[in-house]
N, C-alpha and C positions, 0 to 999 in steps of 0.2 A: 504494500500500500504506500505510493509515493504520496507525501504531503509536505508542498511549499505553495508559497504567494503565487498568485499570476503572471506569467511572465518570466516564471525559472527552466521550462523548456520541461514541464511533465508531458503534456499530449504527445513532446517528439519523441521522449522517452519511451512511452507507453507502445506506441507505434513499431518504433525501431524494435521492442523485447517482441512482440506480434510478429513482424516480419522475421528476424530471427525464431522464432518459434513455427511459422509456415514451412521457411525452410529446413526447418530437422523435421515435418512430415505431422507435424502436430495441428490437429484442427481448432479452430481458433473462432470466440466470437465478442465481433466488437461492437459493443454500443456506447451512447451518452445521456447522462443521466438527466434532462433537464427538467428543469424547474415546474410543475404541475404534472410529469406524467409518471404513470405508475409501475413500479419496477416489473409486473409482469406482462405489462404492455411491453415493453421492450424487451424482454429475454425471449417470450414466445415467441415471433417470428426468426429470433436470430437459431434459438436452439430447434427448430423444424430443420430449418437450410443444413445446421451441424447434422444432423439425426440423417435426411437426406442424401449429405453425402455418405457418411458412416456405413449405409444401406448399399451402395456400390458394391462393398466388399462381402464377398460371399461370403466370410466368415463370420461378419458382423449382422445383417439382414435381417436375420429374425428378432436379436436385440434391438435394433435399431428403431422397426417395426412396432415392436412393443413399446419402446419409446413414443412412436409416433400417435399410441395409442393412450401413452399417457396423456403427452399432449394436449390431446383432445378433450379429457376428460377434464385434466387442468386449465382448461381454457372455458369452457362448457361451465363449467360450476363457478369460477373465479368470476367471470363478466359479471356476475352478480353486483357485484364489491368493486369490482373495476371494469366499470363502463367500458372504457378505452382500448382494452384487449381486441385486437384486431390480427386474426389468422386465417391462414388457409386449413384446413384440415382434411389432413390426406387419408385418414381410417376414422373409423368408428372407435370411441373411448371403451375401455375394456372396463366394467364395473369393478368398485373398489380398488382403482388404479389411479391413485394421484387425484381423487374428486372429492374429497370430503368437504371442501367448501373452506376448509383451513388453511393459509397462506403458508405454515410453515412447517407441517406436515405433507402438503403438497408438494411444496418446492424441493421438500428434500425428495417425495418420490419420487420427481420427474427426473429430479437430477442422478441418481439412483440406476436409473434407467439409460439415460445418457455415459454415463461411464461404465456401468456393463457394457452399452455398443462399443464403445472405447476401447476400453480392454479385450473384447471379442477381433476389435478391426488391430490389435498393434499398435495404439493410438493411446493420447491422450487430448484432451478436453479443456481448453483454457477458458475463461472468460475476461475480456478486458474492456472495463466498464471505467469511462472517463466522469471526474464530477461528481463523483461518488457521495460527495455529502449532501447534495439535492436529493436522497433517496430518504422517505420518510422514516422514523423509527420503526414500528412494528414491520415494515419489509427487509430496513436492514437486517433485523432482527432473524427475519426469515433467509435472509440469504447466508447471512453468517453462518446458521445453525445447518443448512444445508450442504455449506460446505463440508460443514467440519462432520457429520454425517459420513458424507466421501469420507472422509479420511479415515473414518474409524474405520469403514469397512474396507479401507485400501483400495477404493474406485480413484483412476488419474481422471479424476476433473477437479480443479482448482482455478481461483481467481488471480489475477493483477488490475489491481487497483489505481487510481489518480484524483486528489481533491487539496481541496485547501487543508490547512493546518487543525480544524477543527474538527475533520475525519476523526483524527484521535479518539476524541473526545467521544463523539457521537457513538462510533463503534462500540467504543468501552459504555458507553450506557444502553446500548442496544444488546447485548452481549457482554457478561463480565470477562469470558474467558475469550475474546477477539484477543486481547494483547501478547495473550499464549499462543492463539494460532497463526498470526501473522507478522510479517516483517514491515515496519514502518521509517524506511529509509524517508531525512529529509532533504528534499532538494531545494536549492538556495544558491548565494552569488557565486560566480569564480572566484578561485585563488586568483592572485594579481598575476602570478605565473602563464594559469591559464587563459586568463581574460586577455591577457596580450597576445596567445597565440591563438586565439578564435578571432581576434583582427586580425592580425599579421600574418597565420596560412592563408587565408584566402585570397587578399591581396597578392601573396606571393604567387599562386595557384592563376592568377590572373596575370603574371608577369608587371606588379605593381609593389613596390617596398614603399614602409614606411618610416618615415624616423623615431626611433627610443625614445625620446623627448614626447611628439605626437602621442604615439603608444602610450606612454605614462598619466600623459595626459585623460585621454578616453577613461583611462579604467580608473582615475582620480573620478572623473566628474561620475562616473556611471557606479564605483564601487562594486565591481563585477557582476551588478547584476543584469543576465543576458537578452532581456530585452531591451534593456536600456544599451547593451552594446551596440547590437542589432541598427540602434537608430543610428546612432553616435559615426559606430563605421561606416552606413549608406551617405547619409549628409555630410562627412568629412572626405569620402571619395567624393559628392559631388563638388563638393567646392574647391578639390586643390586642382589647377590647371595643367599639372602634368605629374608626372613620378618623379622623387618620390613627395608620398602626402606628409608634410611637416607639421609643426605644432600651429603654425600660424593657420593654417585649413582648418584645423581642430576648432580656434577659435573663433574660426567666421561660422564653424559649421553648428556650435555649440544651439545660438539660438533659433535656430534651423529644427533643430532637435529637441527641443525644448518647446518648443510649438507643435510641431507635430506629434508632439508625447500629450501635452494638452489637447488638446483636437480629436484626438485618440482613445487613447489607453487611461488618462485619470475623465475624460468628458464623459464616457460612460457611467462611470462611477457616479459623476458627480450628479448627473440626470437623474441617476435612482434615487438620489435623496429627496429630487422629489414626489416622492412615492412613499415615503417614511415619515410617520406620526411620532412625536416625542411629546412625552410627557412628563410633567416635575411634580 
């Protein structure tokens, strides 16, 4: 479960561990948690497609199958409670399979289910769910518990996670024992080290150097943190007139950058407050 601020570069993270997990042959489902919709609104279509393909393989098929019949059942009794559930349904739900109408005894069925096809296809089952802390309490609570379900019974389907700093939090009260089942790495600014050479290879990579001075510069004003590098580097390449980019580009480039971060990245932010009631 990675948690930092916005802007530390999780979704690239989340992404790159995905792609790296496609290619060692592992089935993979990704979704985003936003703000109103319901966590089985979103895993239902993704974990059909996973079951779907799992179903290719002769080995797995009848597992798979049965999965899809969980599915169904878990979708069929769940819309009750969550309107929003929107699937296709390829079988008929098998009675007393993943339908009891309970969000966290179902999810761990279905998921149950899902990693027997897994384990039948050679496979394992990831789930990589961004924004993780938009997921209400009582679902976290369900997903959590379903994982860890998997695991007691040594089914390979397990999650990767991504949200803000308050994921912590939220987990640990949705689930006392989340902090025993998962790894909460947090991501946050570069070292000065680094921060210089996520300016400096790319430029290089571009047949473009810049000066140590400049470099020092960027990662003074931005304090490594990499969206604010991200700007700092683009509007500091636009404004120096040839190679290499010195401190002086940095400094025409600063308010350049400083603007476009307002406009942006804190405008957002600021828009939402008004949306927010305070009271004393």
């Amino acid at each position: 479960m990675m948690v930092g601020l916005r802007g530390v570069g999780k979704t690239v993270l989340l992404d790159q561990i995905r792609r790296d997990a496609e290619g060692d042959g592992i089935q993979t489902v990704r979704v985003e948690a936003p703000e109103g919709r319901s966590l089985p609104a979103l895993l239902a279509p993704s974990l059909r497609l996973a079951l779907l393909h799992l179903s290719k393989k002769e080995s797995a098929k009848d597992y798979a199958i049965r999965g899809l019949r969980a599915l169904a059942g878990f979708a069929s009794k769940l819309k009750v409670a969550f309107n929003d559930i929107e699937v296709g349904l390829d079988f008929d739900p098998e009675p007393g399979l993943a339908d009891n109408g309970d969000l966290e005894i179902d999810l761990a069925a279905l998921l149950e289910q899902v990693g027997s096809a897994a384990r039948a296809a050679g496979t394992a089952v990831v789930l990589f769910i961004d924004e993780l802390q938009y997921v209400e309490e009582l679902q976290m609570a369900a997903l959590i518990a379903a994982i860890h379900r998997c695991a007691q019974e040594r089914l390979p389907v397990t999650i990767v996670g991504a949200g803000l700093p308050q994921l912590r939090g939220r987990m640990g009260e949705a689930k006392s024992y989340a902090e025993r089942l998962f790894d909460f790495p947090e991501i946050g600014p570069l070292s000065p080290d680094d921060a210089r050479e996520a300016i400096e290879r790319p430029a290089l990579n571009e047949g473009v150097s810049i000066d140590r001075d400049a470099t020092d510069l960027i990662v003074e004003k931005t304090q490594g943190y990499p969206y604010f590098l991200q700007e700092w580097g683009k509007h500091s390449w636009d404004a120096a007139p040839a190679s290499p980019i010195r401190r002086d580009d940095v400094v025409q480039a600063s308010d350049e950058a400083v603007a476009a971060l307002d406009e942006s990245f804190f405008r957002v932010r600021f828009d939402r407050l008004g949306s927010v009631t305070f009271s004393v």
